[in-house]
C-alpha positions as CSV (number, residue, x, y, z in Angstrom):
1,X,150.7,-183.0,-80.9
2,X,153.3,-180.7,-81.3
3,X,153.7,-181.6,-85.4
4,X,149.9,-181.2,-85.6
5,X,150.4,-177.1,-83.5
6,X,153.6,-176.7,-85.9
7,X,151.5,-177.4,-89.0
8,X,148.8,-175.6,-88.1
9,X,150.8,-172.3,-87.5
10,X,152.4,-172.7,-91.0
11,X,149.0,-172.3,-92.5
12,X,147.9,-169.9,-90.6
13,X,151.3,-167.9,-92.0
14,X,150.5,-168.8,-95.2
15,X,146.7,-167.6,-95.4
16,X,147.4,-164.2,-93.7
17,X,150.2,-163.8,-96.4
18,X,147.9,-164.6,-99.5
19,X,145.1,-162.2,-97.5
20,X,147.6,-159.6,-97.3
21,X,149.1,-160.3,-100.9
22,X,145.5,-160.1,-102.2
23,X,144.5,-156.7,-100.2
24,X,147.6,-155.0,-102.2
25,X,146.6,-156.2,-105.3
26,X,143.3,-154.6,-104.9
27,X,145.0,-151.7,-103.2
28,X,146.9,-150.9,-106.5
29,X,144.1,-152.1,-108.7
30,X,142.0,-149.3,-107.2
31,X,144.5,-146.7,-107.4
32,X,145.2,-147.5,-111.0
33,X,141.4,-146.7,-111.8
34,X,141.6,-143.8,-109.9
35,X,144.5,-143.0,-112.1
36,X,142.6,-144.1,-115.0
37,X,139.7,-142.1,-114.3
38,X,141.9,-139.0,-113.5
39,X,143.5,-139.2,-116.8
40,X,140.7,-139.4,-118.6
41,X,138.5,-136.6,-116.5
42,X,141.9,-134.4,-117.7
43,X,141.6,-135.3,-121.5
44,X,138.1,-134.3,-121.4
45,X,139.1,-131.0,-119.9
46,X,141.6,-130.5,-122.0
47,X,139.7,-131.2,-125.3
48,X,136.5,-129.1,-123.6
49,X,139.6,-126.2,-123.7
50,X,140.4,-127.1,-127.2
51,X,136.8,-127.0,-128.0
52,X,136.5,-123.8,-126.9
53,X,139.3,-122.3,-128.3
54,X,138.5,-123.4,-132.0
55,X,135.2,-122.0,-131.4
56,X,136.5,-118.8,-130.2
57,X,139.2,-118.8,-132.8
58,X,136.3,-119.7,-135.3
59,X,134.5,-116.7,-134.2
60,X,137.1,-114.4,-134.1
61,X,137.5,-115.4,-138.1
62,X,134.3,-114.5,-138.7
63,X,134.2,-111.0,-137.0
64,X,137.6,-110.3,-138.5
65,X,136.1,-111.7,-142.2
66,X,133.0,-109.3,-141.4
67,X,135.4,-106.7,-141.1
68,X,137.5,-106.6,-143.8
69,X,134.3,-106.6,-145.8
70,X,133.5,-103.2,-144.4
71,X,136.8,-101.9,-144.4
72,X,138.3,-103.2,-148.0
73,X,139.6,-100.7,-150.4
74,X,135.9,-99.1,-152.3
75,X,135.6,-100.2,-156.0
76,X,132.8,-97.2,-156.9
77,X,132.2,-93.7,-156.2
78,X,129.2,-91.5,-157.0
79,X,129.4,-89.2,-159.8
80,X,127.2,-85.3,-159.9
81,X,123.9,-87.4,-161.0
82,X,124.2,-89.9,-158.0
83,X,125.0,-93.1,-160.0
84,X,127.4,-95.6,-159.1
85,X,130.6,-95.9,-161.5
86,X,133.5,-97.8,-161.1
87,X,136.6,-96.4,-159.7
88,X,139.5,-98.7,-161.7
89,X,138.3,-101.9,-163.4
90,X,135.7,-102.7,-161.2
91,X,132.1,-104.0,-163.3
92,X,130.8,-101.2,-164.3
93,X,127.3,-102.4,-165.6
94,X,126.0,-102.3,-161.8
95,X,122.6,-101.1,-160.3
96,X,122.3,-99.8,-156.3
97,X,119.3,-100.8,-155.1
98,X,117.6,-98.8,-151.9
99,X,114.9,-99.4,-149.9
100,X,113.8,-96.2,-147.8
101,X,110.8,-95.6,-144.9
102,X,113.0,-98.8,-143.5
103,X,111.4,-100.1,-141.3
104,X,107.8,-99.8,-141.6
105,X,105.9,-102.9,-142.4
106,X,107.7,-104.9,-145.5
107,X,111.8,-104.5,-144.8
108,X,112.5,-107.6,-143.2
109,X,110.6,-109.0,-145.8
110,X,112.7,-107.6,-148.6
111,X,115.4,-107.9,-147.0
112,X,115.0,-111.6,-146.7
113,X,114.0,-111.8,-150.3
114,X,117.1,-109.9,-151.3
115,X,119.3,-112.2,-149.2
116,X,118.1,-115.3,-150.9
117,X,118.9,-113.8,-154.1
118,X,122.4,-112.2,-153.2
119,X,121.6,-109.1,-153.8
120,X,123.3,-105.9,-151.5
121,X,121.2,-103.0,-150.5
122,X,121.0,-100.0,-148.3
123,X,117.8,-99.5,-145.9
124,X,117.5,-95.5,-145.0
125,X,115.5,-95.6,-142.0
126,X,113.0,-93.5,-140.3
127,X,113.5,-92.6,-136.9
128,X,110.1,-92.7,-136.1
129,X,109.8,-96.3,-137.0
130,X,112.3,-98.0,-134.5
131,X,110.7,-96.3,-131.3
132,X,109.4,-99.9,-129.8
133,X,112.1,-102.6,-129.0
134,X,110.1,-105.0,-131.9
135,X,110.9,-102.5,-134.3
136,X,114.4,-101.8,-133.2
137,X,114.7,-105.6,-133.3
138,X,113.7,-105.4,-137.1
139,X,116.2,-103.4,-137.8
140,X,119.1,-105.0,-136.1
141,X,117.7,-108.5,-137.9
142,X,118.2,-106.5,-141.4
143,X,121.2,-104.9,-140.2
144,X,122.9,-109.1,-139.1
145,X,121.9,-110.4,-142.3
146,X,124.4,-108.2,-143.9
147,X,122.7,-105.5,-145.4
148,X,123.8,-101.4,-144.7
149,X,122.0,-98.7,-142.5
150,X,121.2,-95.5,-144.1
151,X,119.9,-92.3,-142.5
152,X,116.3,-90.9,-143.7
153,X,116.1,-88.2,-140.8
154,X,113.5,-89.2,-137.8
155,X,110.3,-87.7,-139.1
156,X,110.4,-87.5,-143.1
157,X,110.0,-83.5,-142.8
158,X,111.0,-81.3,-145.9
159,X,114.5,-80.0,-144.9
160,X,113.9,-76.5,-146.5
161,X,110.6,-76.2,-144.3
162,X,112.4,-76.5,-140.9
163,X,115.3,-74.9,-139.0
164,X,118.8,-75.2,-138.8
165,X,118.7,-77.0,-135.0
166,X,115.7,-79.2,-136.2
167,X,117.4,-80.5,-139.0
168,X,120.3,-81.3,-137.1
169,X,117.7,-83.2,-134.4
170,X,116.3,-84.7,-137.6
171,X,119.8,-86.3,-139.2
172,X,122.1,-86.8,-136.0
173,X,119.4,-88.7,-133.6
174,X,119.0,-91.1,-136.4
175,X,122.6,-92.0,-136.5
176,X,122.4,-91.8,-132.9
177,X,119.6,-94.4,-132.6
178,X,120.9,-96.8,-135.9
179,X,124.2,-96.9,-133.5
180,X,122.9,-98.1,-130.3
181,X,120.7,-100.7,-132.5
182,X,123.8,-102.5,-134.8
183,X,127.1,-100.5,-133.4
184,X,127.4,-98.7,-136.5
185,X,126.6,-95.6,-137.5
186,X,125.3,-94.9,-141.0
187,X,127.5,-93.8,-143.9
188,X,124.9,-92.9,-146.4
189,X,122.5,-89.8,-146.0
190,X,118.9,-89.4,-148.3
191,X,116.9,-86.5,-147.3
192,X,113.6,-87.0,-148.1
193,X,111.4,-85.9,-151.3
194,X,115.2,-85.3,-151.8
195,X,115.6,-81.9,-150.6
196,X,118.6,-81.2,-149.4
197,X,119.8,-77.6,-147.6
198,X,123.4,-76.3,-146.7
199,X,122.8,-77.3,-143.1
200,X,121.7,-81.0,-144.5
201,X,125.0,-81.2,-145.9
202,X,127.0,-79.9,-144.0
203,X,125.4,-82.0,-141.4
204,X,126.1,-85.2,-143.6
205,X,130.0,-84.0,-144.2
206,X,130.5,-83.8,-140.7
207,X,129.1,-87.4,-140.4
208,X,131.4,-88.8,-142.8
209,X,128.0,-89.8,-144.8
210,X,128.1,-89.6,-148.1
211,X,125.1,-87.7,-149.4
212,X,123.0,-89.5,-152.3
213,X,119.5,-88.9,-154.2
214,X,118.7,-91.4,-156.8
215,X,118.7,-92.5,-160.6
216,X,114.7,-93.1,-160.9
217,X,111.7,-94.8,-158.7
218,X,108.1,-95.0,-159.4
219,X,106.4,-96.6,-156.5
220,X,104.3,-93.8,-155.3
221,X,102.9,-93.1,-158.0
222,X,99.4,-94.9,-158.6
223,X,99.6,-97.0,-161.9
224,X,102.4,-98.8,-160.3
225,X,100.9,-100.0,-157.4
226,X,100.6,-103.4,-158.3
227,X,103.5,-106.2,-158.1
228,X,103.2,-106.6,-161.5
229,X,103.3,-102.4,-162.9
230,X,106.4,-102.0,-160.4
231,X,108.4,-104.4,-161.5
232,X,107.9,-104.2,-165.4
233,X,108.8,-100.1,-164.6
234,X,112.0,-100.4,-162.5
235,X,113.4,-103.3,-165.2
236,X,112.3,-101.9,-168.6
237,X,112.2,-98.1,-167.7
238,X,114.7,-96.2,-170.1
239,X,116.6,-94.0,-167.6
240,X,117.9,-97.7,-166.7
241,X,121.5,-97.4,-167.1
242,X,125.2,-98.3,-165.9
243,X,125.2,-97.0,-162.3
244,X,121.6,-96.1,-162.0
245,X,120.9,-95.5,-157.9
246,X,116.9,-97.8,-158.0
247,X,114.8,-95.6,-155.5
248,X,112.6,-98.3,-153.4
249,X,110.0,-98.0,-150.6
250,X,108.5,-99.9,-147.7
251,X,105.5,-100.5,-149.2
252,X,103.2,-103.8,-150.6
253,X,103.7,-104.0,-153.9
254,X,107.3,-103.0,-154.1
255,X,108.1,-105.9,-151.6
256,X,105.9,-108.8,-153.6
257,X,107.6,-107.4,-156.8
258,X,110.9,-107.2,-155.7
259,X,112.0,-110.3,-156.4
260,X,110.9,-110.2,-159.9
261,X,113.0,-106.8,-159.8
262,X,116.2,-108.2,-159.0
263,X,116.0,-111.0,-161.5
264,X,114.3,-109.0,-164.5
265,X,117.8,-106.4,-163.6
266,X,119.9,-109.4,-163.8
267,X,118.6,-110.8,-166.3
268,X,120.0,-108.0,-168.7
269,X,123.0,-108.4,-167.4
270,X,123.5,-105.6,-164.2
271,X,124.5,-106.6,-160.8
272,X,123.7,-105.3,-158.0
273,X,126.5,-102.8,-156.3
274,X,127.5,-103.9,-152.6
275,X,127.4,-100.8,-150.9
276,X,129.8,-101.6,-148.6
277,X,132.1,-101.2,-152.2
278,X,131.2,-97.3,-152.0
279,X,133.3,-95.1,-151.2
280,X,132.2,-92.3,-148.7
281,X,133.7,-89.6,-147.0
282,X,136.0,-91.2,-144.4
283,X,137.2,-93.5,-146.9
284,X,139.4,-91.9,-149.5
């Protein structure tokens, strides 16, 4: 009887030791997951960091590429006669292309069609025409696909027909306005019908906007309202030259001709001028 008592303690020792044995084991087993899982929760917070800072890295890149764009040393200048010419060994058979009355119904258009085909431009805007926020929206679209801002005073008034404080109104709200809408104020000034005063220029000067008229442009005038009439006319024309300054408008025809425009120009060999490559008054 006593054996039998003696043996049965032994295994009672023995069970409550493998019980206990097998509790650690899943003791540590579940702290090694946990240990596991932390880990691996930390390597996906530390690659979520990493993520982030290549994309901010990435973007930083691209602002700073964007900048040195704007800010490289200019290649051109405009001469007396408003034409582009090169300032060293820059190409000098190059065209500037300029779309003013930006933007009233066809600039996003053409500037869409100009981006698929490379080609730089500058877009003098009206004042009156980026009033509403769709318009204003318009403009900062044509502005973010890389093209530049030019001033075309607010209300298209003669110059020489209005006062000293209008014409200040006229130039300085404009560059106010373009500001707000892309951060950057314009550099180039057209006046329209091309009128300038002493007032309008000093007025640019003060700016830092580099006043310009243009070369030739023959879109308001009736036989080349067509797609067709505009586009033989601003290729074959014979004031076409080295540095010619191509006066465009917001307007039908010009925008479903322009593509034939820019390839009928680069087809004889000229290349559209980035304007950004201009040198204006701040940048000597």
């Amino acid at each position: 009887m006593k054996k039998s008592l003696y043996i049965l303690l032994v295994l009672v020792v023995i069970f409550l030791g493998a019980c206990s044995t097998e509790k650690e084991s899943s003791i540590d087993e579940t702290k090694d997951n946990v240990n596991d899982k932390n880990e691996n929760i930390n390597l996906e917070e530390q690659n979520e960091e990493d993520s982030e800072v290549d994309e901010s890295d990435s973007i930083s890149d691209e602002v700073e590429e964007q900048n040195d764009v704007i800010t490289k040393e200019p290649q051109y200048k405009m001469n007396e006669i408003y034409s582009i010419v090169p300032i060293d060994d820059a190409n000098p058979k190059v065209v500037l292309l300029t779309i003013d009355d930006a933007p009233d119904k066809y600039s996003l258009e053409m500037a869409k069609t100009l981006k698929e085909l490379d080609a730089p431009a500058i877009f003098f805007v009206n004042g009156h025409f980026i009033q509403t926020p769709e318009k204003q929206q318009i403009l900062k679209e044509i502005y973010d696909l890389g093209f530049v801002i030019g001033n075309h005073t607010a209300t298209h008034p003669n110059l020489k027909e209005i006062s000293a404080e209008e014409q200040k109104e006229e130039i300085i709200s404009v560059n106010d306005m373009v500001e707000k809408i892309t951060g950057e104020r314009p550099k180039f000034f057209r006046a329209p019908f091309g009128v300038n005063t002493e007032v309008s220029q000093q007025i640019a000067a003060d700016e830092n906007m580099l006043l310009m008229n243009w070369s030739f442009g023959y879109d308001w005038d009736k036989q080349y309202m067509t797609k067709e009439a505009i586009a033989d006319i601003m290729v074959n024309t014979p004031l076409l030259a080295n540095g010619s300054n191509l006066l465009m408008h917001d307007r039908k025809w010009t925008a479903e001709g322009l593509e034939s425009i820019v390839t009928g120009l680069l087809e004889k060999g000229y290349e559209p001028v980035d304007p950004k490559l201009i040198q204006t008054p701040n940048i000597q």
